[in-house]
C-alpha positions in Angstrom: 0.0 0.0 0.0 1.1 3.2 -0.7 0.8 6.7 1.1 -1.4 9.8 -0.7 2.1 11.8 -0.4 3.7 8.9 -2.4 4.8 10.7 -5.9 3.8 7.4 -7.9 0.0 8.6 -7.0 -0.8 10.7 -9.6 -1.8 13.6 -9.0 -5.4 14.1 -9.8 -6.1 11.2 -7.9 -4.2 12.3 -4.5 -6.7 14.3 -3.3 -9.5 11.7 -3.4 -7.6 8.6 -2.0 -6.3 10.9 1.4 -9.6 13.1 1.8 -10.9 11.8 5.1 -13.8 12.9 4.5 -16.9 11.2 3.1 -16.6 10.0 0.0 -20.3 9.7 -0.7 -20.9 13.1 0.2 -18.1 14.1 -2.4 -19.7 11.8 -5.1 -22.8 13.5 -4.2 -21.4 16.9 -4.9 -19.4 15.4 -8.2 -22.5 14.5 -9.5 -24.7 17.4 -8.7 -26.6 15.1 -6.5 -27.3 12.4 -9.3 -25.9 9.5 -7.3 -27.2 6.0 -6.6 -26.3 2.7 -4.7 -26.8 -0.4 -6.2 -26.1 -3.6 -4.2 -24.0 -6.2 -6.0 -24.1 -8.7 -2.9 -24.7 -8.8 0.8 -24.2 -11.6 2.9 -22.2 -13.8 5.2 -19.0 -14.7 3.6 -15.6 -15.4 5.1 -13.5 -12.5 4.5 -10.2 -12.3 1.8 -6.6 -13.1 4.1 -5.7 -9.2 3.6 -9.4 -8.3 5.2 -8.7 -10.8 8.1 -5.6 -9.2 8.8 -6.7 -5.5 8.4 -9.3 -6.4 11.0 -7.2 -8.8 13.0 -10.3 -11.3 13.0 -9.8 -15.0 14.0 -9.3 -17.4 11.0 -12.5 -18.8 9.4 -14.6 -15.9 11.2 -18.1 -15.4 9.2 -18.5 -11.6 8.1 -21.6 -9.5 6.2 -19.6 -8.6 3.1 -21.3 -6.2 0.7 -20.4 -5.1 -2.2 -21.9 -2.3 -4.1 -21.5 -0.1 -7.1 -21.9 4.0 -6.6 -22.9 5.4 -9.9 -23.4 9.2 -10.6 -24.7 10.5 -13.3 -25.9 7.2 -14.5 -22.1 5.8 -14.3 -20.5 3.2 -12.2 -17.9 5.7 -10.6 -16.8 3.3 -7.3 -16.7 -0.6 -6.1 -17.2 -0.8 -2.5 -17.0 -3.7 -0.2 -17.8 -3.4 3.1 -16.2 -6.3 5.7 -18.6 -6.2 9.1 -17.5 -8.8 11.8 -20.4 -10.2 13.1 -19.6 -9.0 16.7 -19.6 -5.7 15.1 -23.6 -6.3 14.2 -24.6 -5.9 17.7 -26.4 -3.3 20.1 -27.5 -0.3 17.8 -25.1 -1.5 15.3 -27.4 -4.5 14.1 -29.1 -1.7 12.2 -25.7 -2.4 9.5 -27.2 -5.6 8.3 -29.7 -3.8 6.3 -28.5 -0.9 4.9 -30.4 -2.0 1.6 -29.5 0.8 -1.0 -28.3 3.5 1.4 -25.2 4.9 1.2 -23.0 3.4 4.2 -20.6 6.5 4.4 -23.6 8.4 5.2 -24.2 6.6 8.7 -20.3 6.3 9.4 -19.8 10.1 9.3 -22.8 10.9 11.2 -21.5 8.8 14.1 -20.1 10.6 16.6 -18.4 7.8 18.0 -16.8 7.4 14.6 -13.0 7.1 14.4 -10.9 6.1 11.0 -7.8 4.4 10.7 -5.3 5.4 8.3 -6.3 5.0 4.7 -3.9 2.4 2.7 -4.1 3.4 -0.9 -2.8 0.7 -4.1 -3.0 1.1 -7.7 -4.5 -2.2 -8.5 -4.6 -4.3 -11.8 -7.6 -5.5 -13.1 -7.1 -8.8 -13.3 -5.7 -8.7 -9.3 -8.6 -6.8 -8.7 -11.3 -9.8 -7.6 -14.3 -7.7 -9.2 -17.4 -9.1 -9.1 -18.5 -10.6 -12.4 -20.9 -7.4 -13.0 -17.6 -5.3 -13.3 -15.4 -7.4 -14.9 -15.2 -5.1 -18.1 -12.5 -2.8 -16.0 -9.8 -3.4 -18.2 -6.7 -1.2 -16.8 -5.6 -0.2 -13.6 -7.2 1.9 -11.2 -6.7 3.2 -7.7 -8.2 2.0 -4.8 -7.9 2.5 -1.0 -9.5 1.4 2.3 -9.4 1.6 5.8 -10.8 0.4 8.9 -13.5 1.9 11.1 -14.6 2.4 14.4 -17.9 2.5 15.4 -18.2 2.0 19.7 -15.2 1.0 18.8 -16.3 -1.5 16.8 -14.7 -2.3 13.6 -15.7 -2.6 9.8 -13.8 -2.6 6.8 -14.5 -0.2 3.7 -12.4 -0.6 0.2 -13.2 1.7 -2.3 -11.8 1.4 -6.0 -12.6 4.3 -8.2 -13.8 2.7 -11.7 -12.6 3.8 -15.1 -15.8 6.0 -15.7 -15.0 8.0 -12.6 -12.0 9.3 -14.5 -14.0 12.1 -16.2 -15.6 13.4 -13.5 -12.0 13.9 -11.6 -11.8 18.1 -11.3 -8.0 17.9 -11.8 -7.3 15.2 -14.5 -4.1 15.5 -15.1 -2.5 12.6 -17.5 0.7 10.4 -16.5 2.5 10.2 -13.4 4.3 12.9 -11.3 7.8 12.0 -9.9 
């Protein structure tokens, strides 16, 4: 993983991997508030090896994975997935296992107990990327990041890959890399 300050990160794309802010407010903004969820998946899974470790969960834990598409302006802008442990979906959090098409950042950042861990940020390669089937047209790299947060100290997992349709709607496009 690389840091936002990294000079390998293109420019135009440092500003949206290291804002700490929501991203679905941004998109929201980007889009002049034509923005949309749609769920790919959502379900108990067992989480990838990298997700296990980023959330230091036992082996062969059960999680709610869900994955989801964030389109603006009728595109498919970001891939989310969302890693909940299931002792996360407890108390007033239970209220995560059924999010159905609303946005998840939107109840993270209205949380005051919310805390974020440092985002990791990776340009990733479409054919490491593990995209679900309905996305599997991506056919060069693009950058990604994720990060873990708290919620009553809880933990969740949120990667978010900005898709090749975003690239457009980037305010400070800017082509090749800066060194």
């Amino acid at each position: 993983m690389l840091s936002a300050a990294d000079l390998s990160v293109p420019k135009q794309w440092r500003d949206w991997l290291a804002d700490t802010g929501s991203l679905t407010s941004r998109l929201i903004d980007v889009s002049a508030g034509d923005f949309r969820v749609q769920i790919i998946s959502q379900g108990l899974q067992l989480p990838r090896l990298s997700e296990i470790t980023a959330l230091s969960l036992a082996p062969r834990r059960l999680a709610l994975i869900r994955e989801v598409v964030l389109y603006g302006k009728g595109q498919p802008w970001v891939y989310a997935r969302s890693v909940i442990p299931l002792a996360t979906l407890t108390g007033r959090l239970k209220k995560l296992r059924h999010l159905d098409n609303r946005p998840l950042g939107a109840l993270l950042f209205n949380d005051v107990t919310m805390h974020r861990d440092p985002v990791e940020i990776a340009c990733i390669s479409s054919d490491n990327a593990q995209f679900p089937q309905v996305l599997r047209e991506e056919n060069t790299p693009v950058w990604g990041r994720r990060s873990v947060f708290r919620i009553d100290q809880k933990p969740l997992l949120v990667s978010e890959i900005f898709l090749s349709a975003f690239k457009s709607y980037n305010q400070t496009l800017d082509i090749g890399f800066t060194r």
